[in-house]
N, C-alpha and C positions, 0 to 999 in steps of 0.2 A: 479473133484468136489472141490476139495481145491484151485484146480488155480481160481478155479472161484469164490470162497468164496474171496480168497487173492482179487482177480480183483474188488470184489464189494465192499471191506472195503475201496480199496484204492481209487476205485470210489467214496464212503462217505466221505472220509477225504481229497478230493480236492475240492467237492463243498461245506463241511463245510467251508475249507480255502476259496474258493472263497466268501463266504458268509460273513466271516470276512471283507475281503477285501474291500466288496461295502458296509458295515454297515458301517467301520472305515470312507472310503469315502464320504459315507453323513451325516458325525455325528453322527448315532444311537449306539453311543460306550457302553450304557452298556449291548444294545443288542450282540453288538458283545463280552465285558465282558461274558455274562451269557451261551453263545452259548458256548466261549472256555474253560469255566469251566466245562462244562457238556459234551465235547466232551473225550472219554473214550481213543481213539489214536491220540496221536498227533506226528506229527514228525517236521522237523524242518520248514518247510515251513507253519507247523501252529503256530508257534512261531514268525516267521518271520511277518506273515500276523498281528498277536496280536501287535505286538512290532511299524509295520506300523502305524499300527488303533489307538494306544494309543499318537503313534508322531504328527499324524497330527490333533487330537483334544488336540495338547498341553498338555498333559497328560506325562513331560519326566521321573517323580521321578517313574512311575508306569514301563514306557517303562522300563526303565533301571536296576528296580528290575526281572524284565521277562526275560533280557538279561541274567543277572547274575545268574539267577535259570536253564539258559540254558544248557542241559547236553551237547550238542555237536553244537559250534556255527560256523558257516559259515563266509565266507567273505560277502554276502548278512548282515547277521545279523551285521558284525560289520560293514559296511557301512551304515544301514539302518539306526541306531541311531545315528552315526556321521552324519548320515544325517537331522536327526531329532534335533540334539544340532544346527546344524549350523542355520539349516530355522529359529529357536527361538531365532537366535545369542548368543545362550550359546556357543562361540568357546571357551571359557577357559577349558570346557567338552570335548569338539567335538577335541581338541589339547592333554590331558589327555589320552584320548584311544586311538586316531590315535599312540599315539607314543607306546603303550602297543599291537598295533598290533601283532599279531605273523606273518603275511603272508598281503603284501599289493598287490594289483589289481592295474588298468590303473585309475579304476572308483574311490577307494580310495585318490589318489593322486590328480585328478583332481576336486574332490569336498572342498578338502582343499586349494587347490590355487585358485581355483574360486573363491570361499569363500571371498578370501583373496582380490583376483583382481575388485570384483564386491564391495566392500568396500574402496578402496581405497589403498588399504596397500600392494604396490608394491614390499616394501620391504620383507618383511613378507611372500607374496609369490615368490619373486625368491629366496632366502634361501632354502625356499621347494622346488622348481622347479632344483637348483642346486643339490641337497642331490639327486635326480631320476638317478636309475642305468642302466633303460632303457629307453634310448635316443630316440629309435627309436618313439616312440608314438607317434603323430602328434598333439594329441588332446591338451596337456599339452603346448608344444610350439605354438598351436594357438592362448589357452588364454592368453598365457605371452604377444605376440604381440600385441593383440588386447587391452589387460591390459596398456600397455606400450603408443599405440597408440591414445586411448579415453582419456589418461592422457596429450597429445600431447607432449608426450616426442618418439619424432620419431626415434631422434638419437639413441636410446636404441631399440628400435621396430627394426628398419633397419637392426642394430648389429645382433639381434638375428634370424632375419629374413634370414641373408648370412648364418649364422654361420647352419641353420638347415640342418640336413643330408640327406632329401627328404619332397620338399617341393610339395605338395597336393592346389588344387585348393582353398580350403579353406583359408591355409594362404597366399597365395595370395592376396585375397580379404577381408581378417582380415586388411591386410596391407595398404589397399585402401580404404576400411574403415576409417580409424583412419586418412588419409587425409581430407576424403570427409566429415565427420561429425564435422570436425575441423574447417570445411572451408577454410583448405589450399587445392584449386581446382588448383593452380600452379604446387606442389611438386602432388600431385593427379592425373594433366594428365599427365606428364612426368613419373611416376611410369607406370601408366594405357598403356602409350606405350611402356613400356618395357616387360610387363608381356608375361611369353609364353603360358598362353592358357586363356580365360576370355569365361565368359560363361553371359548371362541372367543380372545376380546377378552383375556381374561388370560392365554391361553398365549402368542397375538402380541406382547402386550407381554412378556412375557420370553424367545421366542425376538430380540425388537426391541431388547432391553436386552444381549441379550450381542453381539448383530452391531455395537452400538456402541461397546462398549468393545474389539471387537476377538478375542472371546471363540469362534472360529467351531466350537470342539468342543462348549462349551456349548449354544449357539443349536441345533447339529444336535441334540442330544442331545434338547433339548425339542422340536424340530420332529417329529422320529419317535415323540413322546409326544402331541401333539395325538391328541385322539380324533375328534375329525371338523374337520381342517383345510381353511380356508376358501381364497380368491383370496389373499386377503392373507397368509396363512399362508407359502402357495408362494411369493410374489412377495418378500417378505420376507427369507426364504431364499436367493434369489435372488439378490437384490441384494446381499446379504451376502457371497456367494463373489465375484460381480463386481467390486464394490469392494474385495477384497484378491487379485484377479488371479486366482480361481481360473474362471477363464473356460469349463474343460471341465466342472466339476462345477456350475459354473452353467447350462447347456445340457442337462446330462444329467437335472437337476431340470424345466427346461423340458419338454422332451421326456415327460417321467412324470406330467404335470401330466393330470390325469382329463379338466379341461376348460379351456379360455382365454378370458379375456376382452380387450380390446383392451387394458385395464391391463398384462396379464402381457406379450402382445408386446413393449407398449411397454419394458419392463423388459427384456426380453430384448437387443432390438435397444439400448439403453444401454447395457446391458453390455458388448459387443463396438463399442460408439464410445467407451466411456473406455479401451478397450485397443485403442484404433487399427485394429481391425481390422475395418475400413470395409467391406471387400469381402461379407464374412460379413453382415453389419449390412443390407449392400444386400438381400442373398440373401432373408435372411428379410423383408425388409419387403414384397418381390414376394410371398411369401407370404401377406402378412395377408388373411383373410377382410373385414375392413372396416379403417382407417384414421380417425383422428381428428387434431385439431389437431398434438396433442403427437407423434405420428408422424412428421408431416411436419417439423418443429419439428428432432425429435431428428436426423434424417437429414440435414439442415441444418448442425445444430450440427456433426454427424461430418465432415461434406465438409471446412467451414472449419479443423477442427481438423487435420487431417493435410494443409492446406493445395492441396484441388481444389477453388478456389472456384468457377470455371466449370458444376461438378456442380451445386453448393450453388445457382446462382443458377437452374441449370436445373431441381431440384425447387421451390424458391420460384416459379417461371414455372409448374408443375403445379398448385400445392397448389390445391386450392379455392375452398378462406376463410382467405386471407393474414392472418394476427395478427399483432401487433406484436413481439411475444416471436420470430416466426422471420422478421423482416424485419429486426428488432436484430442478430438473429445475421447476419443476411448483410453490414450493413452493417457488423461487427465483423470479418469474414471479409474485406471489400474494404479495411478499416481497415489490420490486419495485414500484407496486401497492397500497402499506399501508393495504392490505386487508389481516391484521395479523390474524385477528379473522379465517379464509377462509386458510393463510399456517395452524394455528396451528389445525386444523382438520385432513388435511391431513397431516401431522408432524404424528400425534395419530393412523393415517391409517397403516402407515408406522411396517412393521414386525421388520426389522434391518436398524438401521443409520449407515450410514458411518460420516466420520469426518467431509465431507463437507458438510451432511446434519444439523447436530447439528450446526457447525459455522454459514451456512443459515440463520438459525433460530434466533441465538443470536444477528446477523448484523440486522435481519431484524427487532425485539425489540428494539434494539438500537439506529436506526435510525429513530423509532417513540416516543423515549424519556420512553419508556416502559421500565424502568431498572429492576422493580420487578422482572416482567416476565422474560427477559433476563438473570437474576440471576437465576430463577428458574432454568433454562434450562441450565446454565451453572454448577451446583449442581450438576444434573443429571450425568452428560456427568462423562464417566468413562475414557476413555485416549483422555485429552485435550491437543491439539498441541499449541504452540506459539500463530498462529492465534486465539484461543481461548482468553485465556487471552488480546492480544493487545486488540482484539474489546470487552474487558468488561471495560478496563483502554480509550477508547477513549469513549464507552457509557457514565459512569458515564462524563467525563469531558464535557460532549456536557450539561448533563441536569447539568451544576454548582456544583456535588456531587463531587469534589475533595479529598473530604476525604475516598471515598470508592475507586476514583481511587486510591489513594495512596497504601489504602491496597491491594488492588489486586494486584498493584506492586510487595509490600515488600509479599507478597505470593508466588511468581513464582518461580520456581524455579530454569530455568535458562531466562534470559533475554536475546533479541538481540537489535541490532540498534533501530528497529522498535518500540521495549516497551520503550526503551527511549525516542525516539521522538516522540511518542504517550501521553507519560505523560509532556515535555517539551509544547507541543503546548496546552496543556490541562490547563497547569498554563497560558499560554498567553493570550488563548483562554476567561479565567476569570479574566484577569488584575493581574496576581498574578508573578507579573513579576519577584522580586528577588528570588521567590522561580524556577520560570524557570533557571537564569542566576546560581543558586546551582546545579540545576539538571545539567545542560552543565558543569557544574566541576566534580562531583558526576562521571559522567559518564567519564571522561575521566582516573578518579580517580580508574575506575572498570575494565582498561585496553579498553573497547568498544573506534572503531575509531567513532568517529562521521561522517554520511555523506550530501549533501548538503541540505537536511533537517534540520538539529542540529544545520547547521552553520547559516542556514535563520533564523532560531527560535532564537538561541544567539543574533543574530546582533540585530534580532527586540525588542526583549528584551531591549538591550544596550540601543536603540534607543527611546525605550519608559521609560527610566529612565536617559535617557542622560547621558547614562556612558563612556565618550568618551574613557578613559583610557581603561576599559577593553574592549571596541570594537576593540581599537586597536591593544590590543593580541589576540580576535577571528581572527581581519586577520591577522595575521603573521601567524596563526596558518592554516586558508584558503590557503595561500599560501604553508606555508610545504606540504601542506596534499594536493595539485596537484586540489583546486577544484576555483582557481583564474580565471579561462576560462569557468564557469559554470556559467548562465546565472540568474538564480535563487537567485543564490548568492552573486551575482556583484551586482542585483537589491538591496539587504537587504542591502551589505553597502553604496549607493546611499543614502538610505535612515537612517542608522545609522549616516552615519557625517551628513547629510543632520539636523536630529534633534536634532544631540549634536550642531550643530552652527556651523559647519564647513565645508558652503555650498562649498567651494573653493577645499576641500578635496573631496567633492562626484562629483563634476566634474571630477577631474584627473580620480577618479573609470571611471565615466561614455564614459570618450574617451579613457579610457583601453582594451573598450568591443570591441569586432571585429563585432560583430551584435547584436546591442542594439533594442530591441522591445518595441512594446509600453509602456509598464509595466516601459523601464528604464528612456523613456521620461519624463512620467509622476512625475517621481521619484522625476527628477531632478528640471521639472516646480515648484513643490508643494514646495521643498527647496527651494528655490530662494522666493518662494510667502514667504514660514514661516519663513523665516530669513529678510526677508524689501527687499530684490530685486526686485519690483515689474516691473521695465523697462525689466530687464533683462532676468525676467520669459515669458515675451509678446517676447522678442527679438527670445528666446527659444525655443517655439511656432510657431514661425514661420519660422524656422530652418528645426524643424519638419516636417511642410507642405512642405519648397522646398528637404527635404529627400526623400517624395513621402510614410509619415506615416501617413495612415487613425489615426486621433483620435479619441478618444472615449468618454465615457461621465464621465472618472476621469480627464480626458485632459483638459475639458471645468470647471472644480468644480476647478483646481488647477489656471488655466491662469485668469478665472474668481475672483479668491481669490486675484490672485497678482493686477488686476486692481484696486480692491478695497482698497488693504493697501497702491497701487502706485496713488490713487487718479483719476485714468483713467477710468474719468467717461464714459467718449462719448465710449472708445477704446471698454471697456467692455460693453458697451450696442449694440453696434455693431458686437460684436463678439457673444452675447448671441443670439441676430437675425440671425445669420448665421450658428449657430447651428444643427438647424431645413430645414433652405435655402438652407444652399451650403454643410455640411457633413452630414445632414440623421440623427441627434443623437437628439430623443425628450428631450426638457426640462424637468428634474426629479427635483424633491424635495430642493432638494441640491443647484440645480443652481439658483433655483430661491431665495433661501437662499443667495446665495455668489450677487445677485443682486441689494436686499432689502438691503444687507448689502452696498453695493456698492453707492444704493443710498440716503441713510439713512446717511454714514461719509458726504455726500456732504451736508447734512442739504432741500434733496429734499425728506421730509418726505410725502407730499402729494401723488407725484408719485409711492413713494417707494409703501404706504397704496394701492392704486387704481389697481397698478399690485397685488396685494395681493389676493384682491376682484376677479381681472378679471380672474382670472389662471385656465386652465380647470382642472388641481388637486386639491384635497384636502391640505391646508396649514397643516405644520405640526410643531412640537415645535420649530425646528431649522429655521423655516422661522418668526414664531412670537416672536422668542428669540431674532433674530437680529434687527426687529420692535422694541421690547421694548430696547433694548438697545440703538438704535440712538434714539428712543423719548427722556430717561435720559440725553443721552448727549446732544440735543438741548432743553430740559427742554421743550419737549411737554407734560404735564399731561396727557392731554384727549387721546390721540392716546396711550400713555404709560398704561394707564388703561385700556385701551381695549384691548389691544395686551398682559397685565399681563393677563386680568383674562381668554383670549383661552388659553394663556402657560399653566393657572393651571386648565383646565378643561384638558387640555393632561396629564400633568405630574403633578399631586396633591400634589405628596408626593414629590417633589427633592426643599432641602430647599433653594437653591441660586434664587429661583425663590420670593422666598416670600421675602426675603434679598435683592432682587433687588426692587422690588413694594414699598416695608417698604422705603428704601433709596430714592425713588423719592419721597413720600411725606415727609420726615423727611427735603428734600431739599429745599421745598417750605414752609415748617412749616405748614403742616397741619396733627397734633400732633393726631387728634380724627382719622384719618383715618390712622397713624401708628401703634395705638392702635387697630383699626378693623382687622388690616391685623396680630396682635401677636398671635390676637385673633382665627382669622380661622388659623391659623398656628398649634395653641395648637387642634380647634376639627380635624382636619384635621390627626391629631397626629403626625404630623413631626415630626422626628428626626435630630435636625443636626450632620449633620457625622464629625466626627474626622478627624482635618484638617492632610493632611501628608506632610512629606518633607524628602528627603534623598541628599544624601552628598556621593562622589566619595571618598577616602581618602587610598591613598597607593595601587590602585588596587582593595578597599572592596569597597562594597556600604554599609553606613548604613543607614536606615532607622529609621524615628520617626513619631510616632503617637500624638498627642497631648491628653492631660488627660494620656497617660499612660504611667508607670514605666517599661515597657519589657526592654528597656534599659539595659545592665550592668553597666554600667557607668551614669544614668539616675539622680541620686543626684548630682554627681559630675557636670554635664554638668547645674544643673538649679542653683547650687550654680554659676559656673562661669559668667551665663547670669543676678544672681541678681547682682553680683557685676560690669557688666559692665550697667548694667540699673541705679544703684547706678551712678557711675559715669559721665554717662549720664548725669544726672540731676541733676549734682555737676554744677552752673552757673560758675566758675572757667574753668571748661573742657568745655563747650556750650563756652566760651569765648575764649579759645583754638582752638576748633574747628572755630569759625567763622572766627578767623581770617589767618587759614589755608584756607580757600574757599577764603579768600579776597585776598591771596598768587595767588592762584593758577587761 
């Protein structure tokens, strides 16, 4: 009678612990609180189960006070919570009681090195790994190697690898590993044929090791050498030919497969959605014998990517057991779309976000110029990553809000490359150039390297303030920093000396390149055009074309420019006609801007007018700007007026336009209609904007506004200009000076 009393208590207070166990596991932790409260025996495996349940709802101040009320605690319990410090990366805890130990286990010690080795801190864990008094363990010296390996410090792996006292198939292939995921498949098959016993795992990992470097004869080679290849084996293979497009021999592998599991489908059907070929994708998933998450997921991802998102949201209305991972995708798929109104419902659906659902969301705001909204959403958001903030600091700079990028900036609290170059391109992006060329100091000043982003943005910078000086410490600076062979960046100083005036200099850049692209062509045409090279840019051009380099239609806007400033009228009306004829590239806006202009210097305003007329586009400011401007200089009024007043039905408000009208009658003295034109000026409300100018001086750029004292030095600088205006106008100095010109 008592055995069986004893049998049935102790039957209660196992399924009480097991009961702990699955509440702590699925969150219901004060259920599992209130159940260990009330449970009348406890022994230590109900303590152990409490101390679990409280670790893994993050709960460690509660676990830890349980541990310590514990009258007789186990190595389970003190593993359990070390175990619990560590998953929360409290190791400053989880290092505290390891060393307070009274008795350590295999599991003890291997949770601390892991720890140690899945973080990076190698050092840290062989310390530990040395201090182990028993050698024999296998498990501890697999991590070290594998530790040692994923770090690709092999010469240490290798060491430790001779030095083990029985070496187990495992490190073996720890060791084969840390080759094959390195992509050293060299040092990887000369190991792999030395090893003495290899099993499944070590033929996968070097059919895995060559599909990643790209290797696909190798990888088959060893696949057909598997002597009994597994799921993964096939799948492997698989994916290997899909991901370099070989989509039929990926299929025909498919097909040969002995047996499938829902993994290989799934594998299959990804195949033919990274190669858009949805239809196929659809086909076989009607096929599958059973369906899982990532199925439905994948089919998802396919719909939004060749952009049927109406499909996408119809199988997310199927799936079963909606996850977040394919509700992301749809809301990325509505993103794409602009159909914010349509993610942010399903955003609302949504039980729990992950991080890449809320970033989804903020990108997808931000790239419809929605900042409110995106703000809201980034409010909300309770552990925001990097990604978060960059895309609030490149949102605000797209809609012109620089000042709220700024503070999101100076808010973060730590910054990478990215939020620099996110706010450097931000100021460019709005003309705000010397605040870019600060940022580019700022940041080097914050120890961040810059990379061939920061350098593009600097250069361009330089290059739209003509600051040749300090462009030419961003390159020196290009150069240290190993990024002079980077293509990106060759183009930006092409174009930095190009626009400081020192087209001579962005040539040397441009035959430094070892494979110059269109982009550097063009570069170099448009300086030649904007510096007076006009022959030279044509010569350029056609350099180009015996290169065997498709142009494009910056190609025809830059060679087109240089005809016009080189007076080559015929060359470039020739070359405009051949556009369309001989390279495929329709006449845009632009060209026919750089044409009008071209033929407007010649004083053939008629023609110029009549292409104007005949153009199957819409004319736009820049083609009637250059209209009125050769009317002014061949003192056509009539054609000048009509070509002012479409400029100012475009662009009403930009006052050089009324300043240009005003000056052609003021030039023929017709005094009443420069008073008409002050006139629609003032209802029109112009503003004229404060002229600017800046000045290179020692490395600084300073900049000046006119009307305003920001200056430091701003009194000092207008006293020195009255007194050379003063002088100026001394007929003594005018007499001076003239007979300096008559010198010279």
């Amino acid at each position: 009678m008592t055995l069986r009393l004893i049998g049935e208590k102790g039957s209660h207070v196992f399924n009480q612990n097991l009961k702990i166990t699955q509440l702590g596991k699925s969150g219901r932790i004060e259920e599992a609180i209130k159940l260990f409260s009330l449970m009348k025996l406890k022994n230590t495996v109900s303590y152990n189960s409490m101390i679990s349940a409280y670790m893994k709802n993050g709960r460690l101040g509660e676990a830890r006070r349980l541990f310590d009320e514990m009258p007789y605690p186990n190595l389970v319990s003190w593993n359990s919570v070390i175990a619990g410090y560590l998953h929360n990366d409290k190791v400053e805890e989880a290092s505290q009681l390891f060393d307070k130990m009274p008795k350590r286990d295999r599991f003890s010690w291997s949770l601390m090195i892991t720890y140690f080795l899945r973080n990076g801190e190698l050092e840290k864990a062989r310390k530990l790994f040395d201090l182990l008094t028993d050698k024999r363990d296998s498990v501890c010296w697999n991590a070290m190697i594998s530790g040692y390996a994923k770090k690709g410090r092999f010469d240490d792996a290798k060491k430790l690898f001779d030095k083990m006292p029985v070496k187990d198939l495992v490190s073996w292939n720890s060791m084969l590993a840390g080759y094959t995921q390195n992509g050293e498949m060299r040092l990887g098959l000369q190991f792999f044929e030395e090893m003495d016993e290899r099993n499944v795992v070590s033929w996968n990992m070097m059919v895995d090791g060559f599909v990643e470097v790209g290797d696909l004869d190798s990888a088959w080679h060893f696949f057909e050498k598997i002597p009994n290849p597994n799921v993964v084996s096939w799948v492997t293979m698989l994916s290997g030919f899909a991901r370099n497009g070989e989509i039929v021999k990926a299929r025909t592998l498919f097909d040969q497969m002995p047996s499938r599991n829902v993994v290989s489908w799934n594998a299959m059907i990804a195949a033919y959605v990274q190669n858009c070929q949805i239809d196929e994708a659809k086909r076989l998933f009607m096929e599958m014998p059973e369906r899982d998450s990532v199925s439905w997921t994948t089919m998802i991802n396919g719909f939004v990517r060749v952009g049927k998102i109406d499909e996408a949201r119809e199988y997310l209305n199927r799936m079963p057991y909606k996850n977040t991972v394919a509700q992301t995708a749809m809301i990325s798929g509505y993103v794409q779309s602009k159909r914010m109104d349509e993610a942010s419902q399903l955003f609302c659906q949504i039980a729990t976000h992950d991080i890449v659902c809320w970033n989804t969301m903020i990108s997808g705001y931000a790239q419809c110029g929605r900042m409110d909204n995106a703000h809201c959403i980034f409010r909300q958001m309770v552990n925001r990553d990097m990604v978060s903030w960059n895309t609030m600091i490149v949102g605000y700079a797209q809609v012109g809000q620089m000042d709220k990028a700024i503070k999101i900036f100076e808010e973060m609290g730590q910054r990478n490359t990215v939020s620099w170059n996110s706010l450097i391109t931000g100021f460019m992006q709005n003309g705000l150039y010397l605040d870019a060329l600060k940022s580019f100091m700022l940041m080097g000043q914050e120890g961040k390297k810059p990379d061939q982003s920061t350098f593009a943005c600097g250069l361009s910078a330089c290059a739209n303030l003509a600051a040749l000086q300090v462009g030419k410490q961003i390159h020196h600076l290009v150069v240290k920093s190993g990024y002079v062979n980077d293509l990106y960046v060759s183009n930006a100083l092409i174009i930095m000396y190009a626009k400081s005036g020192r087209v001579f200099d962005a040539e040397l850049v441009f035959k430094d390149i070892d494979n110059v692209d269109v982009v550097s062509w063009n570069s170099l045409i448009a300086g030649f055009a904007l510096n007076g090279y006009g022959k030279e840019a044509v010569k350029l051009f056609e350099e180009m074309l015996v290169d065997g380099v498709a142009p494009d239609p910056v190609t025809f806007v830059g060679v087109l420019s240089a005809c016009s400033h080189a007076g080559l009228v015929d060359h470039g009306l020739e070359l405009f006609k051949s556009m369309s004829e001989v390279y495929s590239v329709e006449p845009l806006a632009e060209h026919y801007a750089c044409v009008v202009d071209l033929l407007g210097r010649a004083g053939r305003l008629e023609e110029a007018f009549n292409m104007v007329r005949g153009m199957k586009i819409k004319a736009n400011a820049g083609i009637w700007g250059a209209l009125l401007g050769a009317s002014r200089v061949h003192r056509n009024l009539k054609l000048g007026r009509h070509a002012a007043e479409k400029l100012l039905e475009l662009e009403p408000h930009k006052t050089s336009n009324y300043v240009l009208l005003s000056n052609m009658h003021a030039e023929s003295a017709s005094w009443e209609e420069v008073e008409r034109v002050r006139v629609l000026m003032k209802k029109s409300r112009v503003e004229k904007q404060p002229g600017c100018s800046w000045i290179e001086l020692r490395n600084e750029i300073h900049a000046f506004l006119s009307d305003s004292p920001a200056h430091p030095r701003a009194s000092e600088i207008c006293k020195t200009l009255k007194a050379l205006t003063a002088q100026i106008r001394n007929p003594g100095y005018l007499s001076d000076f003239n007979s300096l010109l008559d010198g010279v």
